[in-house]
C-alpha positions as CSV (number, residue, x, y, z in Angstrom):
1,X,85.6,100.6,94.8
2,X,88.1,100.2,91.8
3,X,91.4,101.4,92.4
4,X,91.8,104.0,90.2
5,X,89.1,105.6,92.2
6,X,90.6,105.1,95.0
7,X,93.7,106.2,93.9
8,X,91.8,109.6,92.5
9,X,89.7,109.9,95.6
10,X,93.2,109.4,97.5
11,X,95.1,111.9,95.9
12,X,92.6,114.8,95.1
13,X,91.9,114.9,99.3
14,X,96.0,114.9,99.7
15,X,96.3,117.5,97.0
16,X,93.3,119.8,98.0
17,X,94.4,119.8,101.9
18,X,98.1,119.8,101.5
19,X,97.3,122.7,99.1
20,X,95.0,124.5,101.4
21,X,97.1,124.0,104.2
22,X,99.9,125.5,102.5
23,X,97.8,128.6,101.0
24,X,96.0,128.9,104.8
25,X,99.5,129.0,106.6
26,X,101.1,131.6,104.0
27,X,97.6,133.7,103.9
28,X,98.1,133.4,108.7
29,X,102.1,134.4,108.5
30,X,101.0,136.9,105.7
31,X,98.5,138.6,108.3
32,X,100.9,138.5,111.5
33,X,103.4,140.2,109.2
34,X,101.0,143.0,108.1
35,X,100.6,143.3,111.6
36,X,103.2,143.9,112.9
37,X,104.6,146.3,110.4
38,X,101.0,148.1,111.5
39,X,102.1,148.1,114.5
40,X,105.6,148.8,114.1
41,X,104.4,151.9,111.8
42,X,101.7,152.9,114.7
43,X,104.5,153.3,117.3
44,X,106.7,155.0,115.4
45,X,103.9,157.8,114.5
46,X,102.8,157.8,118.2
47,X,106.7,158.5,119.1
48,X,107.1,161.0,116.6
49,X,104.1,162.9,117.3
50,X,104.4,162.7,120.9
51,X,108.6,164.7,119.9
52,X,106.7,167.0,117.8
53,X,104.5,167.9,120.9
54,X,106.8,168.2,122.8
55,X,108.6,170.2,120.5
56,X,105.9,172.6,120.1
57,X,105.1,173.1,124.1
58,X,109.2,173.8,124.5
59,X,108.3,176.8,121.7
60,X,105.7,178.1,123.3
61,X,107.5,178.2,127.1
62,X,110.4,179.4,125.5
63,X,107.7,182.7,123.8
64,X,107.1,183.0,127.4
65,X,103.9,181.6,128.0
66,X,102.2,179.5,130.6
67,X,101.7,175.5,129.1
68,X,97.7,175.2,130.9
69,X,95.5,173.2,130.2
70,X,94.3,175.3,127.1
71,X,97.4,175.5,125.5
72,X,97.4,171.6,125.7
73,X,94.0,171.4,124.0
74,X,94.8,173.5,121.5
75,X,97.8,171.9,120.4
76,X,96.3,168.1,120.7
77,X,93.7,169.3,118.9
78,X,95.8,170.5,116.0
79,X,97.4,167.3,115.9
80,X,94.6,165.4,115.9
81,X,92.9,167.1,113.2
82,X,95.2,166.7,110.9
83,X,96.0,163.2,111.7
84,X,92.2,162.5,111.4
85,X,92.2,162.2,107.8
86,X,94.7,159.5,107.8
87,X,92.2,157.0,110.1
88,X,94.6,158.2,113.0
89,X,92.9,160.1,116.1
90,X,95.0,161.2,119.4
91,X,93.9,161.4,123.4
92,X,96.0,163.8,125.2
93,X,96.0,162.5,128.9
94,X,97.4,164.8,131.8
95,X,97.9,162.4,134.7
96,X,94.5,161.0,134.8
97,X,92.5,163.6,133.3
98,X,91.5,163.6,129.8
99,X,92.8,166.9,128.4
100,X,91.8,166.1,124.5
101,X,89.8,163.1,122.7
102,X,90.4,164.0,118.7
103,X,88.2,161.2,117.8
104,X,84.8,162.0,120.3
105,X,85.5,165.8,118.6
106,X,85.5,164.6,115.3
107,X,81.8,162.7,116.2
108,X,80.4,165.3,117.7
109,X,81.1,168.0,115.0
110,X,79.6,165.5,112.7
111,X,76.9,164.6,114.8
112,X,77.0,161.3,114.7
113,X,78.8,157.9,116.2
114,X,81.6,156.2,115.0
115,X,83.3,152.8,115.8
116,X,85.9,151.5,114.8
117,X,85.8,148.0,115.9
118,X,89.7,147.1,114.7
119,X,92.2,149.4,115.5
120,X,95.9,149.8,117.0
121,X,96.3,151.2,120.5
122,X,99.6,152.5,121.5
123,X,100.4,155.0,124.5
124,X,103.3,156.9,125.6
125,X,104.4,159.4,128.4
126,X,106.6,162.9,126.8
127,X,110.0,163.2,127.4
128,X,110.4,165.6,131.0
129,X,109.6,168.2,131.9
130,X,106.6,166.9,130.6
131,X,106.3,163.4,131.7
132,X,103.1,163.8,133.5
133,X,101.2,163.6,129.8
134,X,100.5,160.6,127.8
135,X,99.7,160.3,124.6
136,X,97.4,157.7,123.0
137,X,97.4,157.2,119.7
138,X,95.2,154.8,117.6
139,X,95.2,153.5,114.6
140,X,92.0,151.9,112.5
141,X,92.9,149.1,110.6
142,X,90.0,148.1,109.2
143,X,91.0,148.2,105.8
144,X,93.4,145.8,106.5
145,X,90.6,143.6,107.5
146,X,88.4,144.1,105.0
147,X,91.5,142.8,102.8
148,X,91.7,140.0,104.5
149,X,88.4,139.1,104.5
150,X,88.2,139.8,100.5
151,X,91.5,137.4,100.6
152,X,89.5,134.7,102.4
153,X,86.6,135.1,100.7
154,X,88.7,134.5,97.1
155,X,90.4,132.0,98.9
156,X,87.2,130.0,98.8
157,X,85.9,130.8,95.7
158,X,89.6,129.4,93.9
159,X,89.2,126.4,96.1
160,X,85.5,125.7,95.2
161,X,86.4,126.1,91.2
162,X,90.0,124.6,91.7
163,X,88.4,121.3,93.3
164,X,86.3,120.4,90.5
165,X,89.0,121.1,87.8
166,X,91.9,119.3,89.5
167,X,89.3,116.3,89.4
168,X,88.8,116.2,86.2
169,X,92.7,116.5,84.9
170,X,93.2,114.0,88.2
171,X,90.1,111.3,86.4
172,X,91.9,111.8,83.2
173,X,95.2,111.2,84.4
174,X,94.9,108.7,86.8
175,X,93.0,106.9,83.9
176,X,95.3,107.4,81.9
177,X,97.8,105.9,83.9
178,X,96.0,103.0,84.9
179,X,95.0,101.8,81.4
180,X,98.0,99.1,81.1
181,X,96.4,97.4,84.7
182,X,93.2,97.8,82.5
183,X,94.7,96.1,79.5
184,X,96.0,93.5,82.1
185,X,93.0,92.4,84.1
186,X,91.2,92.0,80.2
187,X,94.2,89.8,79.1
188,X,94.3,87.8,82.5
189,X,90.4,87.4,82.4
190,X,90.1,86.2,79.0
191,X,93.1,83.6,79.8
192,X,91.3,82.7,82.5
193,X,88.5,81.9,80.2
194,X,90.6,79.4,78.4
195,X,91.9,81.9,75.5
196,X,95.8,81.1,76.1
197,X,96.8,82.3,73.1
198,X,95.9,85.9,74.5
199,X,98.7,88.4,75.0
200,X,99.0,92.2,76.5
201,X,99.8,94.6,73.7
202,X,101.7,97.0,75.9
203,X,105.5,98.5,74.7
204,X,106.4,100.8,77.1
205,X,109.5,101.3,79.1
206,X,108.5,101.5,82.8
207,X,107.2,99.2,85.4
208,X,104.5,98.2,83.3
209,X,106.4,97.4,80.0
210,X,108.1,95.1,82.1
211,X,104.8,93.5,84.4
212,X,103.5,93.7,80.7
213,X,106.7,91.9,79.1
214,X,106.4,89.3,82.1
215,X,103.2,88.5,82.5
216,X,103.4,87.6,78.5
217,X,106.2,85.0,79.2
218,X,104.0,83.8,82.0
219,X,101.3,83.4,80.1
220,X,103.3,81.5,77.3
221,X,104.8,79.4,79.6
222,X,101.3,78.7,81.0
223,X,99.9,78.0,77.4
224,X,102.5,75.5,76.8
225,X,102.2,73.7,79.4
226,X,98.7,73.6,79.5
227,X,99.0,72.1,76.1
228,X,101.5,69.6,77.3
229,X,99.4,68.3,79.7
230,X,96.2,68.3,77.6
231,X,98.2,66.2,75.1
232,X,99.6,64.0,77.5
233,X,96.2,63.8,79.1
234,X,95.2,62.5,75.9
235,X,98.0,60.3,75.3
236,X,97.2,58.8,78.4
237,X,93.5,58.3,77.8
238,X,94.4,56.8,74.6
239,X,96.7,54.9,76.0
240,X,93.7,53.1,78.5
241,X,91.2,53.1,75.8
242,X,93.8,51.0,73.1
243,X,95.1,49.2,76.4
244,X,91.9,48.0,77.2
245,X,90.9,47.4,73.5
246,X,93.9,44.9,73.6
247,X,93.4,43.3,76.7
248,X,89.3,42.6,75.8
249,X,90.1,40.7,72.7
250,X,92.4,38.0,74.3
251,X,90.7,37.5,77.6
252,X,87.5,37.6,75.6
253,X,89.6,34.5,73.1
254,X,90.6,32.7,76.1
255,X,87.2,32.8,77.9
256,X,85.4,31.7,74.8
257,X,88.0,28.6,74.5
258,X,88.0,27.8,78.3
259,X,84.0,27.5,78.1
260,X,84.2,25.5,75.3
261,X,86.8,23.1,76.9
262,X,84.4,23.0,80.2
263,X,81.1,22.8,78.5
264,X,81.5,20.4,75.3
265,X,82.2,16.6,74.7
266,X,85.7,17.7,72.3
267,X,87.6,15.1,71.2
268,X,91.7,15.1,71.6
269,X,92.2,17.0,68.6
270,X,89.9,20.0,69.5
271,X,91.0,20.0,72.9
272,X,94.3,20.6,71.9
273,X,93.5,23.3,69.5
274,X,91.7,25.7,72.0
275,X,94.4,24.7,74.2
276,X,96.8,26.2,71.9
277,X,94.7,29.0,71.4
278,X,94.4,29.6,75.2
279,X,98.2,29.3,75.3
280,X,98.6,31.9,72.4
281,X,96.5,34.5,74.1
282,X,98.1,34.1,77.0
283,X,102.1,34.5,75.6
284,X,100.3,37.9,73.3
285,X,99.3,39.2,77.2
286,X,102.4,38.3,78.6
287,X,104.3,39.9,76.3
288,X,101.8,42.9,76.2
289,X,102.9,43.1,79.7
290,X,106.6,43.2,79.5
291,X,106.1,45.6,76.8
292,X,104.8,47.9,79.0
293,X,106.9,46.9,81.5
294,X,109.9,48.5,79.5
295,X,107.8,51.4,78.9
296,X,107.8,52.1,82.5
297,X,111.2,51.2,83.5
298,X,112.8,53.5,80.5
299,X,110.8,56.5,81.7
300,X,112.5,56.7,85.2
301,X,115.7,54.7,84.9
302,X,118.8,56.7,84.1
303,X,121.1,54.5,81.3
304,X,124.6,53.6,82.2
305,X,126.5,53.9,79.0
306,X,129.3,52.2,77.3
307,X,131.6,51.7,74.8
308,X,130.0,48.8,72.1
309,X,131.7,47.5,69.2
310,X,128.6,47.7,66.7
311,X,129.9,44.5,64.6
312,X,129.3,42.6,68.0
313,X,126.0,44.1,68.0
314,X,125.5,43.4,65.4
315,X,126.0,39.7,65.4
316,X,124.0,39.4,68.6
317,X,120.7,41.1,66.9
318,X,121.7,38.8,63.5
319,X,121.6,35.5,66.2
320,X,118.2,36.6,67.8
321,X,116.3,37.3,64.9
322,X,117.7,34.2,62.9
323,X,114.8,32.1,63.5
324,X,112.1,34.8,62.7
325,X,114.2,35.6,59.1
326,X,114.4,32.0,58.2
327,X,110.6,31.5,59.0
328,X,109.7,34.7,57.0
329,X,112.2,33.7,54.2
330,X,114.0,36.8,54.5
331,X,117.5,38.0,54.1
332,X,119.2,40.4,56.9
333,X,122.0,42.3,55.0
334,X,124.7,43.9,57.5
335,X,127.0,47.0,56.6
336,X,129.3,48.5,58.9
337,X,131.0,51.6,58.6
338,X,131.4,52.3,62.1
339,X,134.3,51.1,64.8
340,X,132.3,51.2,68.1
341,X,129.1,53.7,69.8
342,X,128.2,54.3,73.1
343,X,125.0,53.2,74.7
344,X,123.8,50.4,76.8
345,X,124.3,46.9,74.5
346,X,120.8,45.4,75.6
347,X,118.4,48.3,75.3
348,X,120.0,49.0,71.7
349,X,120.0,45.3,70.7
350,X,116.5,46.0,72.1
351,X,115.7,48.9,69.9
352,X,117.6,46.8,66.6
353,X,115.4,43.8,67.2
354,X,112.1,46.3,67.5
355,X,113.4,47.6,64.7
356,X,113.8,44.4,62.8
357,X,110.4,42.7,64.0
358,X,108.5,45.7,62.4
359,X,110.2,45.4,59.3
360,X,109.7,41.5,58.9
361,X,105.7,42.4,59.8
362,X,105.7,45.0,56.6
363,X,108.3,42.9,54.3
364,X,106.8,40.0,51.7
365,X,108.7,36.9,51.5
366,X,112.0,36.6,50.0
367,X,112.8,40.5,51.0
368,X,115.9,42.1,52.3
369,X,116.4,44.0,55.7
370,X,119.4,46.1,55.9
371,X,121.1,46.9,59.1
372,X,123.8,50.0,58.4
373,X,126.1,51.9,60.7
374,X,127.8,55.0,59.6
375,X,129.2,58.4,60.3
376,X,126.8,61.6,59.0
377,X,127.7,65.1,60.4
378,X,130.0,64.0,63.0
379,X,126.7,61.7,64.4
380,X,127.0,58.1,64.4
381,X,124.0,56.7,63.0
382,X,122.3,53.0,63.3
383,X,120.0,52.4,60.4
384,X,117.0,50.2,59.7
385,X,115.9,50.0,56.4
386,X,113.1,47.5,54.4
387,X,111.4,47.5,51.0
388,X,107.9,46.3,52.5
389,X,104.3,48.1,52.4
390,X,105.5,50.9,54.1
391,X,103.2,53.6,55.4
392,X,101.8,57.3,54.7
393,X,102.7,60.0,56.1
394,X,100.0,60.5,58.6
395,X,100.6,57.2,59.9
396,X,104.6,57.8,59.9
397,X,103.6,60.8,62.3
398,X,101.7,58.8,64.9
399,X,104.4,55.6,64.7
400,X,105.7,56.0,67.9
401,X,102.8,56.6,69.8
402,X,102.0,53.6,72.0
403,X,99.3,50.6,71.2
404,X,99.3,52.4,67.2
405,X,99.3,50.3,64.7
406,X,99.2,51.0,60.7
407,X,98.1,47.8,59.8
408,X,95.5,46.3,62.3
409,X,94.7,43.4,61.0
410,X,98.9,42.7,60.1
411,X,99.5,43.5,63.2
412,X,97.2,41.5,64.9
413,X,98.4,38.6,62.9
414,X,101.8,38.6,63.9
415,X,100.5,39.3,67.6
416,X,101.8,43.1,67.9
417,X,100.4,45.4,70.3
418,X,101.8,48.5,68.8
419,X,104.5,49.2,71.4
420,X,107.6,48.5,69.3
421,X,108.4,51.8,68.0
422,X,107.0,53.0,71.2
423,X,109.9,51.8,73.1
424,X,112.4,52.8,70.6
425,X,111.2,56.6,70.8
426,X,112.1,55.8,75.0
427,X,115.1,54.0,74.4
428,X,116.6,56.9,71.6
429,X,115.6,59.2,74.7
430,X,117.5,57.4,77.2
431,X,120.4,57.4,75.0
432,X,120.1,61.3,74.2
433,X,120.0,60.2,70.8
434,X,117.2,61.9,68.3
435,X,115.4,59.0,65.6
436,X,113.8,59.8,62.8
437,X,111.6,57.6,60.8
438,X,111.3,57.9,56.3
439,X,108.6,56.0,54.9
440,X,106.8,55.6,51.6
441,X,103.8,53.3,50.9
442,X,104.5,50.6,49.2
443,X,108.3,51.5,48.8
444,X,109.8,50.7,52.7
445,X,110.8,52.1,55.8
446,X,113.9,53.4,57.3
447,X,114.3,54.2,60.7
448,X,117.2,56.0,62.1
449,X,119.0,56.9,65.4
450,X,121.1,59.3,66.1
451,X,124.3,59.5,68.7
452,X,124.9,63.3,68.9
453,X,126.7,63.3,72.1
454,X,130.3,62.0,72.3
């Protein structure tokens, strides 16, 4: 059962018995109190009449006259005929004999039987000297009983067409009401069917504004993360696929050679080619491996930073990459506009020489490298900058991803794996720095990092 019919169900019961029980308990303390003012009114007749009687028999004695039994029947019976018409009739008792019955009268002059199955009975002896009679006196109430009966009998005929009609205003309510879970169990089930991008259209300012309001954050926090993890799903999976692309082409080299050393009659000089080639391989998986290995290291190890005088940073990256300029024929050109920036000296040396390499790869012979640091917007700033190939701008957008490469068969030639930039996104991250990369084909490359914290 949905909940809005239970909730309908629920609250029509609740409604039509609490209302019944209200209307049956005012109709039962209406009755008592109609009967007791019928009884309150049917002793104070019976009183009065029985003063009157007495008032009359006084008269009579007082004229002279003996009070005998006919005296008594004549005045009961003028009382009770007149009280007749009112539904009223009178017994005048003398001890225990019945002197007048003003109801069996009134049957037998109309020849016929009468009963009057609800009435009010009340008795009473006469003040002395006349104690010795009692009279009755009843009352017939069945009017009042037919009213009641007419009152029960519209009682049931309201509840019968009230029922129906407080259902339906209760179905459109409660519906009513219900429509934002509605709207919510839609929204959740079409998330649920992979549609993140879903949201609950609800603007209200109750409860359900704000489950509305919350579940929409939820559900954007959900999306996002979702998406996170399906691009870092593929990340990874393009990280194993490009791993394993790099590790099949050297192992497959070195297997090829280590046949051919095994298998052939080579002479000295061939030997000691494949040998080279073996040993090649092996330093382009070694260093493969260390690549990764800093990869790993920067994505869980904190960085200890201090102060480094960037013309002594300078000088150190200048001494390591001397050999690789001199080989290229290329010129590294230092300017320095800086005093000092904080960081850890090896990992940025790390990220200059990264830096550097890539730039050498994508420079011709005879080229200039520039290595700058200066002040922009309060930010120091370390600068790599060549005038080589350069790259568009869909490759400068995947440049940092690991194992990419914009020039495969450059790239292979100078041994790179594609994890250079890689690990100067990670090292720029460890440093809370930002980096930025500019590049136009056929015009350069600049690379930038940025120290925004003090």
């Amino acid at each position: 059962m949905r909940f809005w019919q239970k909730t309908l169900l629920v609250v029509l019961i609740l409604f039509i018995v609490t209302l019944d029980a209200s209307v049956i308990m005012m109709m039962h303390k209406s009755w008592q109190l109609n009967m007791e003012r019928e009884i309150q009114r049917s002793s104070n007749e019976q009183a009065l009449i029985a003063n009157n009687i007495y008032d009359n028999l006084n008269s009579i004695k007082s004229r002279g006259m003996t009070v005998n039994d006919d005296v008594l029947f004549d005045v009961a019976r003028s009382y009770a005929d007149y009280y007749l018409k009112q539904g009223i009739s009178l017994q005048l008792w003398d001890r225990e004999q019945l002197v007048y019955d003003g109801a069996l009268a009134a049957e037998k002059r109309k020849g016929l039987e009468e009963h009057h199955v609800h009435e009010i009975v009340t008795s009473g002896e006469l003040p002395a000297p006349y104690q010795e009679l009692k009279l009755v006196y009843k009352r017939n109430i069945e009017e009042l009983y037919t009213s009641q009966k007419e009152l029960n009998r519209y009682f049931v005929y309201v509840n019968a067409t009230a029922g129906p009609i407080l259902a339906c205003l209760l179905y459109v309510l409660i519906r009513q009401l219900t429509k934002p879970l509605r709207q919510l169990s839609r929204t959740t089930q079409t998330i649920a069917d992979g549609n993140y991008n879903e949201r609950v259209a609800l603007k209200k300012n109750d409860e359900f504004g704000e489950l509305a309001q919350n579940f929409n954050q939820m559900a954007e926090a959900v999306g996002r993360h979702v998406t996170e993890l399906s691009a870092m799903a593929e990340e990874k999976q393009r990280i194993v696929d490009n791993l394993a692309h790099e590790l099949r082409t050297p192992l497959t080299s070195m297997q090829g050679f280590a046949q051919y050393l095994n298998s052939a009659q080579i002479s000295e000089e061939e030997r000691i080619t494949a040998s080279g080639h073996i040993w090649s391989e092996t330093l382009r998986l070694k260093n493969l491996a260390f690549k990764l290995l800093d990869l790993s290291v920067l994505r869980h190890q904190s960085v200890e930073r201090i102060r480094i005088s960037v013309d002594e940073l300078f000088q150190s990256v200048r001494q390591m990459e001397r050999e690789k300029l001199e080989q290229a024929g290329m010129t590294l050109v230092l300017h320095n506009a800086i005093e000092s920036v904080w960081g850890d000296p090896d990992l940025l040396a790390s990220f200059l020489v990264n830096c550097i390499d890539n730039a050498i790869h994508a420079s011709a012979e005879g080229s200039e490298i520039r290595l700058s640091a200066y002040e922009l917007d309060s930010a120091a700033v370390l600068e790599v900058r060549d005038y080589g190939k350069g790259m568009s701008e869909r490759q400068a957008q995947r440049a940092f991803e690991p194992f990419y490469r914009a020039d495969m068969a450059r790239s292979r030639e100078h041994g790179g794996a594609g994890l250079g930039l890689a690990i100067c996104k990670q090292i720029a991250e460890a440093h809370q720095a930002s980096l930025s990369l500019e590049s136009r084909e056929n015009e350069g490359t600049c690379i930038r990092i940025y120290f925004t914290t003090p």
